[in-house]
N, C-alpha and C positions, 0 to 999 in steps of 0.2 A: 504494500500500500504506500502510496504516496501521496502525500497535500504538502498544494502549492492556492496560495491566493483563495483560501477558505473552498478548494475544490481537491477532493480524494480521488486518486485514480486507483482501483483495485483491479489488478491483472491476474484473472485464470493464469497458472503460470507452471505447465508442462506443456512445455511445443513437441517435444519427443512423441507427445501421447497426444495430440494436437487437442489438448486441453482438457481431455478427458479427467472425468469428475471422481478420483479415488476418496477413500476414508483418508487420508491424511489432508489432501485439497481441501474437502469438505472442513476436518475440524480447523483448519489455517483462513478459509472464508467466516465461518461463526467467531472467529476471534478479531478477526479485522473486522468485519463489519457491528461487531457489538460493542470493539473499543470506536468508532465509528458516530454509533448512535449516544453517544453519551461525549460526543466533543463540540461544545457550541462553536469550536471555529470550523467547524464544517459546515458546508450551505446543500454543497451540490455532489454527488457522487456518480463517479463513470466508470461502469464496469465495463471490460474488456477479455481480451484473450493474448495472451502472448504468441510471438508469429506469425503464422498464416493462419488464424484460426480463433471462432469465439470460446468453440467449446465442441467437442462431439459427444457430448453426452456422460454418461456416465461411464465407469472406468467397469465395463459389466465382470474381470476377471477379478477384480479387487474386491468390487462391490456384492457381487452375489458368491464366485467361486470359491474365493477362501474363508467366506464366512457360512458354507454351504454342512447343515448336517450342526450346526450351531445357533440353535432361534435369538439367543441371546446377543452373540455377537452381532447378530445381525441386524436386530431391532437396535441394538446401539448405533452401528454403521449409518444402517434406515434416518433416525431419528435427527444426527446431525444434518446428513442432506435436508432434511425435512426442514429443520428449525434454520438455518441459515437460507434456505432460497424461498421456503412462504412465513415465517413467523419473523423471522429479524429482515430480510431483505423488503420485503413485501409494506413494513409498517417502520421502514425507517422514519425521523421526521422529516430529515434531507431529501429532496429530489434527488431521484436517483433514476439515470441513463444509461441505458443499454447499450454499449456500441461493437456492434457487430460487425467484425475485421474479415471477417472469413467465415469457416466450416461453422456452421450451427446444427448439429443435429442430436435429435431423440429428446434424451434427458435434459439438455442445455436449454430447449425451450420454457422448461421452467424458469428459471432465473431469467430470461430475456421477457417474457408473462409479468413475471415480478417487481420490475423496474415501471418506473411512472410514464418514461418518454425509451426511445427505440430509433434507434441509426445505424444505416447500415450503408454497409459497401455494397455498389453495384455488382460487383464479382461475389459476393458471397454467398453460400451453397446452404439452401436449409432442406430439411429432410426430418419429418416424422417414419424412420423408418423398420421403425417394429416389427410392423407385422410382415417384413422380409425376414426374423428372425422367428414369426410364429407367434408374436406375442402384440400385446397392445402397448399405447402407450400409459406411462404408471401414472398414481398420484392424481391431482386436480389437472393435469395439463390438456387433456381432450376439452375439457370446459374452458380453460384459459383460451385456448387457441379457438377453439369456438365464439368465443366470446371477444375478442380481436379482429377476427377473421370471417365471421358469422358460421353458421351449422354448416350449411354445404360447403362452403369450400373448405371449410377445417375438415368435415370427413371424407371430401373427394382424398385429401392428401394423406390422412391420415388410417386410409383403405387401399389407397393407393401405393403409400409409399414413395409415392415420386418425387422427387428432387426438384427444388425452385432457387431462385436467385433471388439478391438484394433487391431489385426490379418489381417483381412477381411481390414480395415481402409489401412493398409498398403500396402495391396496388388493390393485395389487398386487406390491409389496415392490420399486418400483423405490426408491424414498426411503422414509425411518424414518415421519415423517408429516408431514401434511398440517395447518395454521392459517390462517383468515384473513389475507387479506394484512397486516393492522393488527397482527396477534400477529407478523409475522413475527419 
């Protein structure tokens, strides 16, 4: 995390894993963003992705595999994701902005849902794409992205699977708008 001029920049920040969301990312976002909400020279907050990328989701080998055959460990894992991208992200008092560099997909959609405002790169890749793994997508995010994006086209994509641009994002109303990546 960084602040400059009463503005935090907090960076998703595994490009190796082009941002994928493991239990150690996760408990390192609920600490930045709770020391966060509790600093009045904060006004405005800009979430990011280090790289090429905002986020692809969740880290599914970290997050489900080796907490697999373990309910406990898992509801732990579970729970930070949880509390960091709708309980503390979600009800910061600061405005807080999503800006979308790159790859967004699956799980990443929550916290990009969770942010008040939403900017994105013309190049950038989103993908609700679960159910090419057989599954849906978790959590409130079918309703966020439905409710951004209205019911049909959140489910064309999220039945689909199909991949959209920053462009596409824009038009329709999952983020405010869309710039070359150079403007970001």
């Amino acid at each position: 995390m960084d602040a400059v001029d009463r503005v935090a920049t907090v960076t998703l920040n595994r490009p190796d894993k082009r941002n994928a969301m493991s239990p150690q990312l996760n408990s390192e976002m609920r600490d930045a963003l709770t020391k966060i909400r509790y600093d009045d020279g904060i006004d405005l907050v800009v979430l990011t992705g280090a790289g090429d990328s905002f986020t692809a989701g969740m880290d599914l080998k970290e997050y489900f595999r080796e907490t697999e055959g373990d309910p406990t460990a898992f509801e732990r894992v579970r729970d930070v994701a949880w509390d960091w991208q709708y309980n503390i992200l979600r009800n910061l008092p600061q405005v807080t902005i999503a800006k979308v560099n790159g790859w967004c997909f699956g799980g990443g959609f929550t916290p990009l849902t969770s942010c008040d405002l939403a900017i994105s790169a013309d190049e950038a890749t989103y993908g609700l794409s679960e159910v090419n793994w057989g599954i849906i997508p978790a959590g409130l995010v079918t309703r966020d992205v439905a409710l951004a994006m209205g019911y049909r086209t959140a489910m064309y994509y999220i039945l689909t699977g199909e991949p959209f641009d920053g462009k596409r994002a824009a038009e329709v109303g999952l983020v405010n708008e869309s710039v070359p990546r150079a403007e970001l």
